[in-house]
Structure formats: structure tokens, C-alpha cells
C-alpha positions as CSV (number, residue, x, y, z in Angstrom):
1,X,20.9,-8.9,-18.8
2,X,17.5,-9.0,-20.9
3,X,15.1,-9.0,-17.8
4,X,10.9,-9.6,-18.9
5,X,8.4,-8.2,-16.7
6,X,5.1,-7.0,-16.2
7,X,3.4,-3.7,-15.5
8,X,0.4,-3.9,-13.3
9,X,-1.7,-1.6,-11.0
10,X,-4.0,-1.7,-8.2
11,X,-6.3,1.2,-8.3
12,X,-3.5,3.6,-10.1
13,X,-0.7,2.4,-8.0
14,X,1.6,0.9,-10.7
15,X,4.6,-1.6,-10.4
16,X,7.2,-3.3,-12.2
17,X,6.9,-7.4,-11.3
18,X,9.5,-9.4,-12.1
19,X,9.1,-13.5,-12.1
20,X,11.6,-14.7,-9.8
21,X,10.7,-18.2,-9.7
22,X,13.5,-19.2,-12.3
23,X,16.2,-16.2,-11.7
24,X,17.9,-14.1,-9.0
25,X,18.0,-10.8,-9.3
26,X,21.1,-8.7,-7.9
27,X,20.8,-5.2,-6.2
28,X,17.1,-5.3,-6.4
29,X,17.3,-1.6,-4.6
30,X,19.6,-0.5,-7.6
31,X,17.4,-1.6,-10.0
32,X,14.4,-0.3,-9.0
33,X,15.4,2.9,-8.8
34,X,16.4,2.8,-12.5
35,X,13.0,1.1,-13.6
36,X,11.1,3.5,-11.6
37,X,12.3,6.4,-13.2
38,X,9.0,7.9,-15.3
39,X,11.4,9.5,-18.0
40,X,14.2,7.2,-18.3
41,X,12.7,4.1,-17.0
42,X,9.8,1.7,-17.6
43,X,8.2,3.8,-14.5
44,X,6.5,2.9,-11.4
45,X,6.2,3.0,-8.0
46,X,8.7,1.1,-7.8
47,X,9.7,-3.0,-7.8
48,X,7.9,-6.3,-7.0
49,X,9.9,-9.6,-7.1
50,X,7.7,-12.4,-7.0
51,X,9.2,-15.2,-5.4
52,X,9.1,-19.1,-4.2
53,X,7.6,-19.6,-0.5
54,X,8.2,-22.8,1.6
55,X,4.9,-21.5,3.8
56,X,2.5,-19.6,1.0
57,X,1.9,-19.8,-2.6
58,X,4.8,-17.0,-3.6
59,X,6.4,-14.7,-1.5
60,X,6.6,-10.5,-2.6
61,X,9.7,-8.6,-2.0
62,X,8.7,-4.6,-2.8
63,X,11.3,-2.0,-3.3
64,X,9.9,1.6,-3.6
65,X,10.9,4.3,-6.2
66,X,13.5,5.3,-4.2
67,X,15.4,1.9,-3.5
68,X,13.9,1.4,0.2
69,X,12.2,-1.9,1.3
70,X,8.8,-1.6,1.9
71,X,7.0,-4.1,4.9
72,X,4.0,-4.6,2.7
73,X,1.8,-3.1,0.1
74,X,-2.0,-3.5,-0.2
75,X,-2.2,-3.1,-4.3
76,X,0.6,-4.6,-5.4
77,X,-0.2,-8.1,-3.3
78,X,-3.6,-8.0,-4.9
79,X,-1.3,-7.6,-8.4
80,X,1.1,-10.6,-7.4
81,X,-1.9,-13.1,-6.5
82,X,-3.1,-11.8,-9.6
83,X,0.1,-12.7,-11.8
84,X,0.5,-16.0,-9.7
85,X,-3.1,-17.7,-10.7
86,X,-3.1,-16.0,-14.1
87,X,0.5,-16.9,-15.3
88,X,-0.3,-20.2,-13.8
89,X,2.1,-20.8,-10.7
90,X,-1.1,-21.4,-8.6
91,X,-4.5,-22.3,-10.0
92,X,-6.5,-21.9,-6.3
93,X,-8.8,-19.3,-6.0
94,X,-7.8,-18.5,-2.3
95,X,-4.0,-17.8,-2.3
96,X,-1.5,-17.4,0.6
97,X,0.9,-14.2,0.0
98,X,4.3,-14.5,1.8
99,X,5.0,-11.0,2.7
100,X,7.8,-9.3,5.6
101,X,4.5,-8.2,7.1
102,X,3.5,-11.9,7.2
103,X,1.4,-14.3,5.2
104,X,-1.6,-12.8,3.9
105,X,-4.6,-14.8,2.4
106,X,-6.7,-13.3,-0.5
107,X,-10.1,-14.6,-2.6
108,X,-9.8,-13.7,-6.3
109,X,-12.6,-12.2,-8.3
110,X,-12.5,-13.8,-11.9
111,X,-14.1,-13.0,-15.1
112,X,-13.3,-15.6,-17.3
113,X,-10.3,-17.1,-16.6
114,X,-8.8,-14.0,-15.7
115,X,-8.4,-12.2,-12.1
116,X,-9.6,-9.0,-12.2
117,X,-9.9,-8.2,-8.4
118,X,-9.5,-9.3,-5.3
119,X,-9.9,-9.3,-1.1
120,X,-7.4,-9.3,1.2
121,X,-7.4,-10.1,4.8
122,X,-4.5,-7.4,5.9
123,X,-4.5,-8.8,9.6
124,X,-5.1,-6.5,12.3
125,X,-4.6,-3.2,13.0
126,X,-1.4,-1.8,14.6
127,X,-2.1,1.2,17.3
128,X,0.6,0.7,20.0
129,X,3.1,3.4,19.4
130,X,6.5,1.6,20.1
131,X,5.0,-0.8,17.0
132,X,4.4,1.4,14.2
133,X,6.9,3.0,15.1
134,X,6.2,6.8,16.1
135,X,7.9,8.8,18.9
136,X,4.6,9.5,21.3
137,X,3.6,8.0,24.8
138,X,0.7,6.1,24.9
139,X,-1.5,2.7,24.2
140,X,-2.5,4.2,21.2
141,X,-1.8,8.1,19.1
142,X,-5.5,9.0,18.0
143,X,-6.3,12.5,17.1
144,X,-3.2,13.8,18.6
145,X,-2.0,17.3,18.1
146,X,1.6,17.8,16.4
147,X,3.4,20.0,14.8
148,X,4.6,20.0,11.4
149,X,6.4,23.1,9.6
150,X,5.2,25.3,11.8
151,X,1.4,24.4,12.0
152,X,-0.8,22.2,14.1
153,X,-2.0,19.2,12.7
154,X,-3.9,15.9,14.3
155,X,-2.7,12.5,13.3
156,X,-3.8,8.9,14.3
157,X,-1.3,6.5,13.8
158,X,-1.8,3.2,12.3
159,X,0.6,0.5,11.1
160,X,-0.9,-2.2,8.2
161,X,2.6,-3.5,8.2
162,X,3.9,-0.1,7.1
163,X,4.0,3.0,9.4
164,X,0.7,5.6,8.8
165,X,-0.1,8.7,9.9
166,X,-3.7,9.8,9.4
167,X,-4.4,13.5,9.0
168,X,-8.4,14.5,9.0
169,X,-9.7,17.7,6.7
170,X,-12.3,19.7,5.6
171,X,-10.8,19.7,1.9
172,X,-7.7,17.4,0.9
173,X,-7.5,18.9,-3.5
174,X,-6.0,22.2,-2.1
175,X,-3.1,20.5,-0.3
176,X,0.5,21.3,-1.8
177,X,1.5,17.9,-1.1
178,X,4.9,18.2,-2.8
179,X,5.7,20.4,0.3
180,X,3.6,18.9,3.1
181,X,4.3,15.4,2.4
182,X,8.0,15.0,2.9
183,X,7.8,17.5,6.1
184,X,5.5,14.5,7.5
185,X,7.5,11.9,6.3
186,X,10.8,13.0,7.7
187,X,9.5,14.4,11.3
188,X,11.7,13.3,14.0
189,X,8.7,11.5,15.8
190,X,9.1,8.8,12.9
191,X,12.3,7.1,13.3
192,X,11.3,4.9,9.7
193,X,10.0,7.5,7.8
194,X,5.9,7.2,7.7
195,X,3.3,7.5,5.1
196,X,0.6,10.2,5.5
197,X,-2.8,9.9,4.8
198,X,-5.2,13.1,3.9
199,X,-8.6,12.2,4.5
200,X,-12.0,14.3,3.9
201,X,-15.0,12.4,5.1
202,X,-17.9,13.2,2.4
203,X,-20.1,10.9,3.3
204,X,-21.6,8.2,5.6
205,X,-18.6,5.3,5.2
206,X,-17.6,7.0,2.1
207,X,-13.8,8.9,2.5
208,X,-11.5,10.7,-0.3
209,X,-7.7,10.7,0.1
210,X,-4.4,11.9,-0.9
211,X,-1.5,10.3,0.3
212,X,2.1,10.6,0.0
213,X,3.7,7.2,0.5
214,X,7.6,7.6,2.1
215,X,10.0,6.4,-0.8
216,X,7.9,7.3,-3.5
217,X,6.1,10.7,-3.0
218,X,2.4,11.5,-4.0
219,X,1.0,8.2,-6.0
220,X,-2.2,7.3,-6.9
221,X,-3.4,5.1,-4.4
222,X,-1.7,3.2,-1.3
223,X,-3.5,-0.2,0.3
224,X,-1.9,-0.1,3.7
225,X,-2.8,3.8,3.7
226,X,-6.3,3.1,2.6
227,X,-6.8,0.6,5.4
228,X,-5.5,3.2,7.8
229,X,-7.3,5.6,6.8
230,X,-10.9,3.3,7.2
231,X,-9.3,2.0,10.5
232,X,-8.3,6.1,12.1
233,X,-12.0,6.9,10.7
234,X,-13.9,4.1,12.6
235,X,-10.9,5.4,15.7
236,X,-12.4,8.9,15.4
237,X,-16.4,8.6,15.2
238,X,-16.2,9.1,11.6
239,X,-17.3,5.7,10.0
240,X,-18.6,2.8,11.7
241,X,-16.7,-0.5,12.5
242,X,-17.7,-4.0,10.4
243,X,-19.0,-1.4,7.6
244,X,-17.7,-1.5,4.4
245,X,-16.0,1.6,3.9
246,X,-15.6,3.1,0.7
247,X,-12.0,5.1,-0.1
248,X,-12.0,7.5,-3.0
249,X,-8.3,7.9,-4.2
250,X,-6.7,9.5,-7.2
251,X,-6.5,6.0,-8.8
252,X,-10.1,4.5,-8.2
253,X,-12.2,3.1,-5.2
254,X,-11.1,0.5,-2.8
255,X,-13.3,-0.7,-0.1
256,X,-12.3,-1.4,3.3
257,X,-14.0,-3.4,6.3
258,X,-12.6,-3.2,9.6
259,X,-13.6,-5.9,12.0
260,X,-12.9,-6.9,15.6
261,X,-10.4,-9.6,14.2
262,X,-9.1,-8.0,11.3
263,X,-8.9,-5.4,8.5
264,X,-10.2,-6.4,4.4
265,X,-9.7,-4.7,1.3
266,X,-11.5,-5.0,-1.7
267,X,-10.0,-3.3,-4.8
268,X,-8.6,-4.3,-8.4
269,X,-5.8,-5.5,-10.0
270,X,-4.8,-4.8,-13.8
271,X,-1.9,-5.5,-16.5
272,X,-1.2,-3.0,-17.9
273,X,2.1,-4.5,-20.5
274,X,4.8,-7.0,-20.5
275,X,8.0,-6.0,-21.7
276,X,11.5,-7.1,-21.7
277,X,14.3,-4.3,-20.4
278,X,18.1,-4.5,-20.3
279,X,18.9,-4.4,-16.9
């Protein structure tokens, strides 16, 4: 099968879209391990399927780099509202995202004719343990002591529709993240895995992070992660609440605004290519 797509990111977190308004796609899993692959594949952080919706404007279906489902991811729905006013399937500057997470609305920034960024209302915030899901007691897991490998770390968990846990530190570029990150993201408190967050506060609302997403590794950014990252920092003292909160990642900025009601993220959303691969 010829299959076209497009390669977008969001702040360096890149994906492979599909258009699945007009075909089906088999093994989705399968296949997005074999796109993903950076050396024998298009390469990515994995698969987005952009779909029809009865309730929203399109519905996203995410499959990381390793073949596992994700709940929801913050760049890559900024990408598909992106593909869905520019490649015309919606003309609306406000569009509704069907997502497992939920619909999600999000205002487009355009230059032109053509979106280059966007905000989107992520709902609310996550903290009760049994929900995220992470092994601890509790209404909520802020700054709590674990260990990991052998050393004492404090997390704050969060879930933005994928499971988050938060680590604070004086320096985050000296972390050997290819050996920290999949001790966090396999620890028995986790029973689905869990993204972890490194965060170095370097300035009033301003953050800088390094995260390694489950499924995919170290990438270059990560939406939900951002968000709880801002959301564990307003939790701890370190930022304040209905701020905008600036993240620095690997990829580029996002900024994140965590209100009584909900959390927003700002951040843009670029084509990179289209191409067609036999799939």
C-alpha cells in the first residue's frame, strides 16, 4: 500500500500524520513502529491518525514509537487542528479535537492563511492518585520522596490525560537520561508506565525541562509533560497560578497557564514534508 502523509512538529516533537478521512488503516501499532524508526523509517515520535468525529471536528488516534496508545498529546493535537484548517476539512478558527482524553477545543494563530500556532484548553488537572494512575495513598502525591535505582528522588504526580511524574532540580543538562528515564518509567508504583518530567526553575514563571516520554524515550518536547510540569510548579511554591508560565524544552518554548478551571498551552505547530511511503 502507497500511504501519503505528513511530517509535522510541535516545538521539536515530530509525528507522522496520516489522513484517515477517506481510508482505514490496519495495525496502526505495527505500523508506527516501522515509520518511527529514525534509520529505516520516515522517523518520528511516533503515529497520528487523523480521523472523522460525530461530536468534534476530527478525532486523533496517537501511537508512540514503540507501538503503545497514547491518552493524548499536547503537540501533536496542536499539529492535527493545524492539518485539519489548513488541508481544509474545517475552515473555523476555534476547532473541537476528539481525543481518548476527551474533546479538546483550540484557537488557531494564523499568518496568512496558514496556522502557525495555537492554544489549547487541556482541561483540568489530574492529582488524585488512583486516577493518574500511581501506586501512593493520598488526595494528591506532591513532593513525595521515592526511590528510584537506589537514590531518593521527589516527584508530584500529574495526569493531562497521560500519567506524569514531576522531578525538581538544581541542574537537569547533566542527567544521563538514557539510564534514569526508563528506571522511572517502569517503577512498580506506575502500573501504566509514566512520563517523567526534569524540571530546573531559572526564573520567576520561567522553567527548563527534559523529559523522557514512556514509549518513546528522551524527545524533544512533550505537551501533557509541559503542562505538568507548570501545574507541579504552581503545586510546589515555584510559579504562581493564572500566570503564564514559560517552559524551555529541547525543542523550543511553550507557554502554559494554569487556572482554577483549567490548564492552556500555547506553542507552535509546523510541516515539516509530505511524502508518500509503502506501507
Amino acid at each position: 500500500m502507497l500511504l501519503p502523509f505528513t511530517k509535522m512538529h510541535g516545538c521539536g516533537n515530530d509525528y507522522i500524520y496520516v489522513n484517515c478521512f477517506e481510508r482505514t488503516i490496519d495495525a496502526p501499532e505495527a505500523l508506527s513502529v516501522k515509520l518511527s524508526d529514525r534509520h529505516m523509517g520516515v522517523g518520528g515520535d511516533g503515529l497520528v491518525l487523523i480521523l472523522p468525529s460525530d461530536i468534534a471536528d476530527a478525532r486523533m488516534q496517537m501511537f508512540n514509537a514503540d507501538g503503545s496508545e497514547a491518552g493524548m498529546c499536547g503537540n501533536a493535537i496542536r499539529c492535527v487542528a493545524k492539518y485539519v484548517y489548513d488541508y481544509g476539512l474545517a475552515k473555523k478558527e476555534r476547532l473541537r479535537i476528539d481525543t481518548r482524553s476527551g474533546v479538546k477545543e483550540i484557537d488557531l494563530f494564523l499568518e496568512g492563511s496558514v496556522v502557525t500556532s495555537a492554544k489549547v484548553d487541556m482541561g483540568p488537572a489530574e492529582l488524585r492518585p488512583e486516577r493518574i494512575p500511581v501506586n501512593l495513598s493520598g488526595e494528591s502525591v506532591i513532593a513525595r520522596e521515592i526511590e528510584v535505582g537506589g537514590k531518593a528522588y521527589e516527584i508530584t504526580c500529574v495526569s493531562m490525560g497521560n500519567p506524569h511524574a514531576v522531578v525538581f532540580r538544581d541542574n537537569v543538562d547533566d542527567l544521563y537520561l538514557r539510564e534514569l528515564g526508563p528506571l522511572f518509567e517502569r517503577h512498580t508504583l506506575f502500573p501504566d508506565r509514566v512520563n517523567t518530567e526534569f524540571i530546573e526553575v531559572i526564573g520567576e514563571n520561567h522553567l527548563k525541562m527534559r523529559v523522557w516520554e514512556r514509549g518513546s524515550g528522551e524527545t524533544m518536547a512533550c505537551g501533557t509533560g509541559t503542562c505538568a510540569a507548570a501545574v507541579a510548579a504552581v503545586l510546589n511554591g515555584y510559579c504562581e497560578r493564572q500566570a503564564d508560565i514559560t517552559v524551555h524544552l529541547r525543542g523550543g518554548d511553550l507557554v502554559i497557564r494554569y487556572t482554577d478551571e483549567s490548564v492552556f498551552m500555547t506553542g507552535n505547530c509546523v510541516k515539516v514534508f509530505e511524502g508518500t511511503v509503502e506501507a
